[in-house]
C-alpha positions as CSV (number, residue, x, y, z in Angstrom):
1,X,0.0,0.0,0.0
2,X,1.1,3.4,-0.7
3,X,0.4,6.5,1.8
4,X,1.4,9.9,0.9
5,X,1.3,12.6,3.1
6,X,-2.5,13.5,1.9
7,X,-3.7,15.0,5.1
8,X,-2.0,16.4,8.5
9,X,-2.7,13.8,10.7
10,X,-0.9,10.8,8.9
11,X,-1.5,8.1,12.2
12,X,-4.8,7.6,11.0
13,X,-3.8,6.3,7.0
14,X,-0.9,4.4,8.9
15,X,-3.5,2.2,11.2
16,X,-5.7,1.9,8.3
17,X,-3.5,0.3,6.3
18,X,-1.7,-1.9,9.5
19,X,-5.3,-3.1,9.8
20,X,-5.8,-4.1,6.2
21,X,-2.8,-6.2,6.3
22,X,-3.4,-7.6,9.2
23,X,-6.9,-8.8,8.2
24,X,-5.5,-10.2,4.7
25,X,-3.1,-12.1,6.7
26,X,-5.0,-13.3,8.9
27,X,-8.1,-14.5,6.2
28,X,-5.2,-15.9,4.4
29,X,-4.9,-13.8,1.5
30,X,-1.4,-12.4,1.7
31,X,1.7,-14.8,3.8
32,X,1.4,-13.8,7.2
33,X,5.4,-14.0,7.1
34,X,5.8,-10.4,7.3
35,X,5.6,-7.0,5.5
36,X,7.8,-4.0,4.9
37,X,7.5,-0.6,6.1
38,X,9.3,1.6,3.5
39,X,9.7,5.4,4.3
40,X,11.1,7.2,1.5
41,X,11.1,11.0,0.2
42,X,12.5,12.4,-3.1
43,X,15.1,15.2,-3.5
44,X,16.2,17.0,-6.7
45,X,19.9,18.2,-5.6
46,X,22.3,16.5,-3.5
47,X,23.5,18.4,-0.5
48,X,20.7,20.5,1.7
49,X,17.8,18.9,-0.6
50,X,19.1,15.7,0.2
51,X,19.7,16.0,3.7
52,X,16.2,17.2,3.8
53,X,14.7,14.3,2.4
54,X,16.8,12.0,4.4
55,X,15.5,13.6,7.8
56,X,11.9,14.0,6.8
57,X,12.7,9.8,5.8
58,X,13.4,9.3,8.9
59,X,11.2,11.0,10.7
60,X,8.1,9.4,8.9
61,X,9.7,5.9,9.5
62,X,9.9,5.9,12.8
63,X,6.6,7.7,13.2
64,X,5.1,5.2,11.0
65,X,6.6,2.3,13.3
66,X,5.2,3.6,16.6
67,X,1.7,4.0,15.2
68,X,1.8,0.6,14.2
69,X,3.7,-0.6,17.5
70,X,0.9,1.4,19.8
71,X,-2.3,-0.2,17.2
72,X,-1.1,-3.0,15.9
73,X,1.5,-5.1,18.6
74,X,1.7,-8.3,17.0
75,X,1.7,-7.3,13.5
76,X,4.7,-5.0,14.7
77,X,7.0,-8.4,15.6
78,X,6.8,-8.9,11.6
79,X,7.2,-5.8,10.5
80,X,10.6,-5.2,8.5
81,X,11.5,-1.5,8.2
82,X,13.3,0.1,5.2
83,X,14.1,4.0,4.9
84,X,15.4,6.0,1.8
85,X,15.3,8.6,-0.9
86,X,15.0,8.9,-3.8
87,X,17.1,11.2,-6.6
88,X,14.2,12.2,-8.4
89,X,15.6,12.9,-11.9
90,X,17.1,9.3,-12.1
91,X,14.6,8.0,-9.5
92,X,17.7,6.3,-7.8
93,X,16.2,4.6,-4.5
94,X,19.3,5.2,-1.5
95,X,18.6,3.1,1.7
96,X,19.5,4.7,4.6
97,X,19.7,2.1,7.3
């Protein structure tokens, strides 16, 4: 699933979709192996752009992971978390951790 920053409050998007996957997993439809959080934000120029994007990356990962954490416990034990940019022109994806 794909949430964009849509709206000010973003914990609500974040539970909705932790609660999707968590009832496809649990009906079966998708492995209930795990699932990946990826946080990502795009820059244009390297330098201050990209030191932007790298702390508004991070930011939304780890806010992302405590919603899911405070909603969504045991979905949280299989959750694998990613965060990145991404150099918009070539639309080269950087992991950060």
């Amino acid at each position: 699933m794909i949430i964009g920053p849509y709206g000010p409050d973003l914990a609500v998007p974040i539970g909705t979709a932790a609660t999707i996957i968590d009832a496809n997993m649990r009906a079966g439809r998708i492995p209930d192996d795990g699932f990946m959080l990826l946080a990502s934000t795009p820059y244009q120029h390297s330098g201050v752009d990209r030191a932007r994007a790298e702390l508004k990356s991070h930011f939304l990962s780890e806010f992302a992971e405590q919603v899911i954490r405070r909603e969504h416990p045991a979905l949280a034990q299989k959750m694998r978390r990613h965060t990145a940019v991404v150099h918009w022109p070539t639309r080269r994806l950087d992991r950060l951790d």
